[in-house]
Each structure stands twice: as C-alpha cells, then as structure tokens.
C-alpha positions, 0 to 999 in steps of 0.5 A: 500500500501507498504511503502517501495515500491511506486506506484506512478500513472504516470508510470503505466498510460504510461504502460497501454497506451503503451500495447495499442500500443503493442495491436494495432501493433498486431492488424493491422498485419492481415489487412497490410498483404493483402496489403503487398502480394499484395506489394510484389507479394508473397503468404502467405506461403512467407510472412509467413516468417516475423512471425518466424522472429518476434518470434525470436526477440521476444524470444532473448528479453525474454532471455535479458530483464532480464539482461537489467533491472540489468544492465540499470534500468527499465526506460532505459531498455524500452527505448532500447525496444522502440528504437528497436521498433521505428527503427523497424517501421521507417524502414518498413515505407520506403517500404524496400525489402522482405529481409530486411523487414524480417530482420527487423521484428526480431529488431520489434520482439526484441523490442516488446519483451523488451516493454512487459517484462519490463512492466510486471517485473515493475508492478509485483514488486508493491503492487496489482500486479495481478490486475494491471497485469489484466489491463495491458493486458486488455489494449492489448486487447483493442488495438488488438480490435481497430487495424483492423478497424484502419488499415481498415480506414487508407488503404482507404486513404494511403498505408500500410507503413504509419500505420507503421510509425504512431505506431512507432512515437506514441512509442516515447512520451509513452516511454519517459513518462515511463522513465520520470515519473518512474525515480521519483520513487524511488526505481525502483521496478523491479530492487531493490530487496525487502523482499519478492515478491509484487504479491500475494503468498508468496515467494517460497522456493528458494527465494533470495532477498540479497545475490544471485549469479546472481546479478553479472552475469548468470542470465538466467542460475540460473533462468533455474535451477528453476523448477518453472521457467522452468514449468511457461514457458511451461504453458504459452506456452501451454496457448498462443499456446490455445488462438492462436489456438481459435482465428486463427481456431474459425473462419474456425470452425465455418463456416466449421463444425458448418455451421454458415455464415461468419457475424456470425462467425466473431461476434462470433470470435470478442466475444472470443476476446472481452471476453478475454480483459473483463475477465481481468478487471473484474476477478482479482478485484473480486478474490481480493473482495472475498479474493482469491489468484492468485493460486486460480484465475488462478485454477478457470480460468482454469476449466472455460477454460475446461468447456466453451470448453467442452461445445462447443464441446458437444452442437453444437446449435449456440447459445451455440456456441456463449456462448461458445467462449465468456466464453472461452475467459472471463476465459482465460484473466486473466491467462497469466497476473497472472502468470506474477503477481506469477513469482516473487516467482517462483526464487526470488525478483532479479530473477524476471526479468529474470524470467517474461522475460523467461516465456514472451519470451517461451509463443511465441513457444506455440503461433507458435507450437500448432496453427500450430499442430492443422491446420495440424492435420485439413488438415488431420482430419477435423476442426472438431478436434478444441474443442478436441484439446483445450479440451486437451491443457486445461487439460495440463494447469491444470495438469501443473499449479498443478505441478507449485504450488507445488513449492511455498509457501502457497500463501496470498490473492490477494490485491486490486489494490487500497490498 
C-alpha cells in the first residue's frame, strides 16, 4: 500500500454497506410498483413516468458530483447525496400525489446519483482500486438480490410507503459513518490530487495532477474535451443499456421463444443476476493473482460477454440456456466497476471526479435507450431478436473499449486489494 495515500478500513466498510442500500432501493422498485398502480389507479405506461424522472436526477448528479467533491470534500459531498436521498424517501413515505411523487423521484434520482459517484471517485483514488471497485458493486448486487423478497415480506404486513421510509432512515447512520470515519483520513483521496492515478494503468497522456485549469472552475467542460472521457461514457452506456436489456427481456425470452415455464425462467433470470454480483468478487482478485491489468480484465470480460451470448443464441437446449445467462452475467460484473477503477487516467488525478461522475451519470441513457430499442424492435420482430441484439451491443463494447485504450498509457498490473 501507498504511503502517501491511506486506506484506512472504516470508510470503505460504510461504502460497501451503503451500495447495499443503493442495491436494495433498486431492488424493491419492481415489487412497490404493483402496489403503487394499484395506489394510484394508473397503468404502467403512467407510472412509467417516475423512471425518466429518476434518470434525470440521476444524470444532473453525474454532471455535479464532480464539482461537489472540489468544492465540499468527499465526506460532505455524500452527505448532500444522502440528504437528497433521505428527503427523497421521507417524502414518498407520506403517500404524496402522482405529481409530486414524480417530482420527487428526480431529488431520489439526484441523490442516488451523488451516493454512487462519490463512492466510486473515493475508492478509485486508493491503492487496489479495481478490486475494491469489484466489491463495491458486488455489494449492489447483493442488495438488488435481497430487495424483492424484502419488499415481498414487508407488503404482507404494511403498505408500500413504509419500505420507503425504512431505506431512507437506514441512509442516515451509513452516511454519517462515511463522513465520520473518512474525515480521519487524511488526505481525502478523491479530492487531493496525487502523482499519478491509484487504479491500475498508468496515467494517460493528458494527465494533470498540479497545475490544471479546472481546479478553479469548468470542470465538466475540460473533462468533455477528453476523448477518453467522452468514449468511457458511451461504453458504459452501451454496457448498462446490455445488462438492462438481459435482465428486463431474459425473462419474456425465455418463456416466449425458448418455451421454458415461468419457475424456470425466473431461476434462470435470478442466475444472470446472481452471476453478475459473483463475477465481481471473484474476477478482479484473480486478474490481480495472475498479474493482469484492468485493460486486460475488462478485454477478457468482454469476449466472455460475446461468447456466453453467442452461445445462447446458437444452442437453444435449456440447459445451455441456463449456462448461458449465468456466464453472461459472471463476465459482465466486473466491467462497469473497472472502468470506474481506469477513469482516473482517462483526464487526470483532479479530473477524476468529474470524470467517474460523467461516465456514472451517461451509463443511465444506455440503461433507458437500448432496453427500450430492443422491446420495440420485439413488438415488431419477435423476442426472438434478444441474443442478436446483445450479440451486437457486445461487439460495440469491444470495438469501443479498443478505441478507449488507445488513449492511455501502457497500463501496470492490477494490485491486490490487500497490498
């Protein structure tokens, strides 16, 4: 471990327990929304209106975080995030009108948004950051998997408004613990700029860590003007809208073109997800074991996406098709938290926490865009066009990621997340 950059465990241990919460808060969405239709007496293309909502307070908050960090410091930047968070929940807890309640899902939106950046400039900025990064996120998959049946349990015995209310409370001591812990640590890693990036490759070449105009202002337009940047953006774009489209339309595919029964599907469908979050624990440490870098993790991720999807396109046996999905997942775990671990040379060790903040905020037009094009393109072709359409976004990732190296550095292997 670096002298000059402390990790001390605390902090990291609130980090991991709040993307738990972020996890479960995604995770009971499609279980509250039965209850809500029902609330309200809308169909679901109205309350469809409460995910746009969402992603744009999700997307302002990718665009802020950044300037929140420079400005507050890590500790109080998460704290806005988890005000916004909390204010958030506190008021869907009171049943508000639909109005409102789309309303509010843009400061839910915001707030989660700021939670999630700051997180992962924080970890990005430390000694064996793509493992911590791949844990960080795997515990977002733990929390998505406990999330239904939580809610599921909840619903038998109160109404919706109150898991609101219990996810925003539980916000409170998890963010105070950050901010406690993380201003013993000194210097904030996220917010002091330091030699060169902590997250496996080498800086890039456009890396400024002393003297960088944004430091005084215009943090989001120097980091647009970095190809990298804009290039990262839009594969994690492409490589949510992929994870989205799987885990929305696997289900629908399965039964409807693969013919498997509904017990079957779901299981099947619970394995990607359970695949996903298994692939970040496990992945990184290897890659970190062998000596890999995060370029090569994330190439070797990638050709496993493209592979396992191949595969489930190919060979329509159901055992195959259960292999299929839990590989698919497995392979694209650690990819979005990598990239998260490399942004930090994709503009500069000051620029990073505008850079994470961009590329988290871009990935949730990916994650609206391409799971819509595929269910519109179904309606007309058939859900038969699933594996090809990933099939295509797999490659479009691989095409991109090549593109995105080309701006950095030769890259150092990873570090383990223990050294």
């Amino acid at each position: 471990m670096s002298a000059s950059v402390p990790r001390p465990a605390a902090p990291i241990v609130f980090a991991y327990a709040t993307f738990v919460l972020v996890g479960l808060s995604a995770g009971v969405g499609g279980v509250l929304l039965p209850a809500q239709i029902g609330d309200y007496g809308l169909d679901k293309a109205t309350i469809g209106v409460t995910f746009f909502a969402f992603s744009a307070g999700f997307l302002l908050a990718g665009s802020t975080a950044g300037a929140l960090i420079h400005r507050l410091g890590t500790g109080a930047a998460l704290g806005a995030g988890g005000l916004a968070f909390v204010a958030g929940g506190l008021y869907t807890a009171t049943r508000p009108s639909f109005a409102a309640l789309v309303a509010v899902q843009i400061v839910a939106g915001y707030g989660t948004g700021v939670l999630e950046s700051v997180l992962n400039a924080h970890l990005a900025a430390l000694p064996g950051s793509t493992t911590l990064l791949n844990w960080l996120h795997a515990f977002f998959g733990v929390g998505a998997l406990a999330g239904p049946p939580l809610a599921t349990w909840m619903l038998g015995f109160t109404a919706w408004t109150s898991v609101c209310l219990v996810l925003a409370l539980a916000c409170v001591p998890l963010v105070a613990g950050f901010y406690l812990t993380s201003r013993a640590a000194t210097p904030d890693p996220s917010a002091v700029p330091v030699a060169a990036p902590a997250a496996g490759p080498a800086a890039g070449p456009a890396v400024d860590t002393v003297a960088d105009p944004a430091a005084d202002g215009g943090l989001l337009r120097s980091a647009v003007r970095r190809p990298a940047v804009l290039l990262g953006a839009v594969f994690l774009a492409v490589y949510v809208g992929l994870e989205i489209s799987v885990g929305n339309w696997g289900f629908s595919f399965l039964v409807g073109e693969r013919g498997h029964g509904d017990l079957l599907a779901g299981y099947t469908v619970s394995g990607y997800w359970l695949g996903l979050t298994l692939g970040r624990f496990v992945l990184s440490p290897l890659a970190a074991r062998l000596r890999w870098t995060a370029t090569r993790l994330t190439f070797a991720c990638l050709f496993g996406v493209t592979s396992a999807t191949a595969l489930l396109w190919a060979a329509p046996v159901t055992a195959v098709a259960v292999v299929a999905f839990a590989l698919l997942g497995f392979f694209l775990g650690p990819i979005f938290p990598t990239t998260m671990a490399v942004a930090p040379s994709f503009a500069g060790q000051r620029l990073a926490p505008t850079t994470i903040g961009l590329l988290n905020g871009g990935s949730v037009l990916g994650g609206a865009l391409f799971p819509f094009l595929a269910g519109a393109i179904a309606d007309r072709a058939g859900i038969w066009i699933l594996p090809p359409f990933v099939v295509v976004l797999a490659l479009t990732q691989l095409v991109i990621w090549w593109r995105t190296v080309q701006h950095l550095a030769a890259p150092a292997p990873l570090a383990a997340a223990g050294h």
